[in-house]
C-alpha positions, 0 to 999 in steps of 0.5 A: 425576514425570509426563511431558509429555502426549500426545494420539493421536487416531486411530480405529484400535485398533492404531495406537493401541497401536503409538503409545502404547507408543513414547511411553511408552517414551519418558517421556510420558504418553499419552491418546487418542480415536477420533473428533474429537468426543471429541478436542476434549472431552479436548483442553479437559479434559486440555490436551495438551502436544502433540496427533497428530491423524489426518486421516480420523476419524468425526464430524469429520476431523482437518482441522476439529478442527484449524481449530476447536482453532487458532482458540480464543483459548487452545488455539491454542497447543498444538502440532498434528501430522497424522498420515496416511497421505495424503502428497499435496502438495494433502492437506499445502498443506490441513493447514498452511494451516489451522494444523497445526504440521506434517504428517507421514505415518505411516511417519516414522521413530520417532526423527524423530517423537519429535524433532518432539515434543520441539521442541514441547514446549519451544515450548509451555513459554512459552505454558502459563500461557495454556492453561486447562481447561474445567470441563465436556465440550465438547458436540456443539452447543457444537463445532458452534457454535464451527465455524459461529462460525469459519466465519462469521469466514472468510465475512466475511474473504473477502468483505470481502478480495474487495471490497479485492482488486477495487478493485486490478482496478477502477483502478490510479490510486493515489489513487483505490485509497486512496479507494476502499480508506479507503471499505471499511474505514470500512464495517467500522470506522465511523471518524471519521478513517481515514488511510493513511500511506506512508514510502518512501526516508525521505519520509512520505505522509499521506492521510486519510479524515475525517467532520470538518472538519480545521483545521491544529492536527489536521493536525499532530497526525496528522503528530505520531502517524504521525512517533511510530510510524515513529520507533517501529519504527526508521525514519528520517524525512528530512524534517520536514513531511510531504506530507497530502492530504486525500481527503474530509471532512466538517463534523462536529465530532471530539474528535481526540486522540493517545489516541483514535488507534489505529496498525496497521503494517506494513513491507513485507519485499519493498520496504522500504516502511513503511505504516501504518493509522491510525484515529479510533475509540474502539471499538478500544480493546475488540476482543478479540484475536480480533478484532484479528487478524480486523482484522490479516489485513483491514488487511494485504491493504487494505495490499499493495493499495494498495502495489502501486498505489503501486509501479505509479504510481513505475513508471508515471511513471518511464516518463513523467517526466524524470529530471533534472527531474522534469517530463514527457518529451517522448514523454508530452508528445505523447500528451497533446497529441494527446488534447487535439486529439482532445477540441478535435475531438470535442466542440467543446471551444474552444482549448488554446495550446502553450508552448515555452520555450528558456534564452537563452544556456544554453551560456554558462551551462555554460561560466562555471559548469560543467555541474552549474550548468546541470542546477541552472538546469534544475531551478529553471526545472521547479519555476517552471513546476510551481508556476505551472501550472494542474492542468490543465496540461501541462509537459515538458522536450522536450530540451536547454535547452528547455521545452513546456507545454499549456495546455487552454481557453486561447486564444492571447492568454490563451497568451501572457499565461500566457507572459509571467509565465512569462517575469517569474518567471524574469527575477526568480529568483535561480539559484544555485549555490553561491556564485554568482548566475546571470542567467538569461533565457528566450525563449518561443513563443506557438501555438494550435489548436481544434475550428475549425481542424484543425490536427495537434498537429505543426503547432500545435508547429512553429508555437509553435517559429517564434514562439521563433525571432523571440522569439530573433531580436529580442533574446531574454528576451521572449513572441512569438506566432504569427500567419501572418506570423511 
């Protein structure tokens, strides 16, 4: 019974020798070559169990032989050891990264050696059906078009990896990185739909790139595929809507169905997010595996890009966000006001109004229905004047029980219109906990500023907080403004 076969290939006749009789001795069969070229006719024609490549050969060195061998759709997955007397990090960091299996200098121990190509062969046994022979030599112009082939791959890659990295450089705004990151790719796949999915601590994000016109039914099939892929891979989903944002479209008519869909995952081992790919393209149902994984490394970089500008923004908004009730705080809230004062200055840009808003009674609250009522009344009253502002607007808790809004282009009578509904959706919400229904009122001060008055957002601020203390003052529940006799 033949051994396992061995491919040496080295351009020194007495290591040749010195090799080939420790393999022999050891039972396996051994062909060798002297240069690169002939290396790969034999590795075609012979199909090694293991081949012991030398990194410095005539006609090709060891390095492109293994690049070429490593990129071919079936000898990829014979097993490749350098073999050199060139034991520097930067000479091995080279040779693994180009696919070597391992890398090894020539003053290994024998039985260490014959050690590593044991553990190959037993690798390689689940994948030799795949390996097939050619029925010819492999010419000189067939390796140099295979190389030029491979390095045109690489060229592609990378520069289409650059463009996706550059995006991360250019703006660190999440949503403008999907966008722009959704833009390239479409580049590359000339899809119809592109969508980014994103699940993280259960909740799924869906922000889709389309040339269609989407109705809600299209809606809920994309929420229906990506649900039916995370559940797929063991995720666990929290909610049962997804949030969909919709970054373009378009009014072109699309055939969209779950077959036409085609899903490429990823988990990220690092942060435990779950991302995913999703395209409209009936031309991904054809790519070869070459191009699936030419396709796999794009879409992983596009991925750690945008997941990155995402970890930015959770991390960015920690920082300005109230944790109780997921508002602005009040430090964020003073940067905003004193750009809006600057942009009111500079350019003439009309009038803004300044909202504060205070719980009346809010003691009385915590004492008749504990503390944990008080934070859920906090959070209701965020959620009111989340839904009722403008996104142009500005809402922040600024401490305790109070509240403070900016509202940009508005005057001091449209200020207190806007307070005044305020005001009524919170008379008319039901605040509960529990079982218990709370009466909840609030009292709101009215003040403006604008290009024609210098007034500093300090000013504006504790002009809006005099007009809460007559509201106060004559009987709460009620919207006073400022004016100079307040």
């Amino acid at each position: 019974m033949k051994g396992n076969l061995i491919l040496l290939v080295d351009d020194s006749p007495l290591i040749v020798a010195m090799l080939s009789d420790l393999l022999i001795n050891a039972g396996y069969e051994v062909i060798s070559a002297s240069d690169g070229v002939e290396a790969i006719n034999k590795a075609y024609s012979e199909i090694p169990d293991v081949i012991l490549l030398d990194v410095m050969m005539p006609k090709m060195n060891g390095y492109q032989v293994c690049r070429l061998l490593k990129n071919d759709e079936y000898m990829k997955y014979i097993p490749i050891i350098m073999f050199t007397t060139r034991d520097k990090p930067i000479e091995k960091f080279w040779g693994l990264h180009i696919g070597a299996d391992e890398y090894v200098s020539k003053d290994i121990e024998a039985e260490k050696l014959l050690e590593l190509i044991s553990k190959y062969i037993d690798k390689l046994s689940e994948y030799k059906s795949l390996l097939k022979k050619k029925n010819r030599d492999i010419t000189l112009t067939d390796i140099l078009l295979k190389t030029n082939n491979i390095l045109d791959n690489k060229l592609y890659e990378l520069t289409i990896i650059n463009r996706i990295t550059n995006v991360a450089w250019k703006t660190k705004n999440f949503r403008e990185v999907i966008i722009n990151v959704l833009h390239i790719l479409e580049e590359i796949f000339n899809y119809e739909l592109g969508a980014f999915c994103l699940l993280d601590e259960g909740k799924l994000n869906i922000f889709i790139s389309t040339k269609g016109n989407l109705d809600i039914k299209d809606i809920d099939l994309i929420d229906r595929f990506c649900r039916k892929q995370i559940l797929s891979v063991g995720e666990m989903l929290k909610e049962d809507k997804s949030k969909t944002y919709i970054l373009k479209s378009g009014d072109k008519d699309i055939s969209l169905d779950e077959e036409n869909l085609f899903a490429f995952n990823f988990k990220s081992g690092d942060t435990g997010i779950y991302r995913s790919l999703v395209f409209l393209d009936s031309q991904l149902s054809n790519i070869t595996d070459s191009e699936r994984n030419t396709y796999q490394l794009i879409l992983e970089q596009a991925l750690v890009v945008i997941e990155n500008a995402y970890l930015y923004e959770k991390i960015r908004l920690r920082s300005v966000t109230d944790e109780l009730t997921k508002l602005y705080n009040r430090r964020y809230f003073f940067v905003r006001v004193n750009e809006e004062c600057e942009r009111v200055t500079r350019y003439g840009g009309g009038w803004f109004s300044i909202l504060i808003l205070d719980i009346d009674h809010f003691k009385r609250v915590n004492d008749t229905y504990g503390h944990l009522a008080g934070d859920e009344v906090l959070r209701e009253i965020a959620k009111i004047l989340k839904t009722s502002a403008r996104s142009t607007d500005v809402a922040a808790r600024f401490g305790g029980e109070e509240f403070i809004m900016l509202l940009p282009e508005t005057d001091l009578q449209g200020g207190a219109k806007f307070a005044e509904r305020i005001r009524k959706k919170i008379e008319d919400h039901s605040f509960q906990y529990k079982d218990k229904i709370i009466p909840v009122t609030v009292s709101i001060g009215v003040a403006s500023g604008g290009c024609k008055d210098n007034k500093t957002p300090d000013v504006i601020i504790g002009q809006a907080d005099k007009a809460l203390y007559k509201a106060k003052e004559t009987g709460r529940n009620r919207v006073c403004i400022y004016d100079e006799t307040t």
